[in-house]
C-alpha positions, 0 to 999 in steps of 0.5 A: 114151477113153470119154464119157459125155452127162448131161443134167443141170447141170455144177455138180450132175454135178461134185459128184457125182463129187466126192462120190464119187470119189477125188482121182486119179480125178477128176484123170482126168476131163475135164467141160464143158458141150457146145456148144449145137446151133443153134436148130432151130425144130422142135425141141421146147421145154422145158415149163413148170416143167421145168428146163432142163438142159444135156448135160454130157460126161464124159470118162475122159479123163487116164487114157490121157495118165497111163499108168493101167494099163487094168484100173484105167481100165475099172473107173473108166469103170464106176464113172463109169457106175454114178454117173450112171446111179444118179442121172440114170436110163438116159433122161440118161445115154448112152455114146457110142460114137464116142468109144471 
């Protein structure tokens, strides 16, 4: 099942979604918050007056659990994709990969 990594707030991506999708195809996605990483005291902090954000994880998740037909869960997966990409940029929003 595609994933997809947002470095965005979970409320602000949940509301994008919501604003643009259609009840069923939010009811196949799973969002959360990814765990936070253990504190590595090399890694470099936020800067001053940079939000701080958090990665937000999407999953098209229910989509294989319902039986959606593939082409219609392709083009979900593209659409999320469009979305996100459209109002984070390419640097915060990342297919992963190892999810499919």
């Amino acid at each position: 099942m595609p994933r997809y990594e947002v470095r965005a707030d979970l409320a602000e991506v949940e509301a994008t979604l919501r604003e643009a999708l259609t009840p069923q195809e939010l009811a196949t996605l799973r969002i959360e918050a990814a765990p936070k990483a253990a504190n590595n005291p090399f890694a470099p902090g936020a800067r001053r007056g940079e939000p701080v954000s958090t990665t937000v994880l999407v999953w098209i998740a229910g989509a294989a659990a319902s039986g959606i037909a593939y082409d219609l869960m392709k083009a979900l997966t593209i659409k999320v994709y469009e979305l996100l990409h459209a109002k984070y940029g390419a640097s915060k929003v990342k297919k992963d990969e190892s999810a499919d």
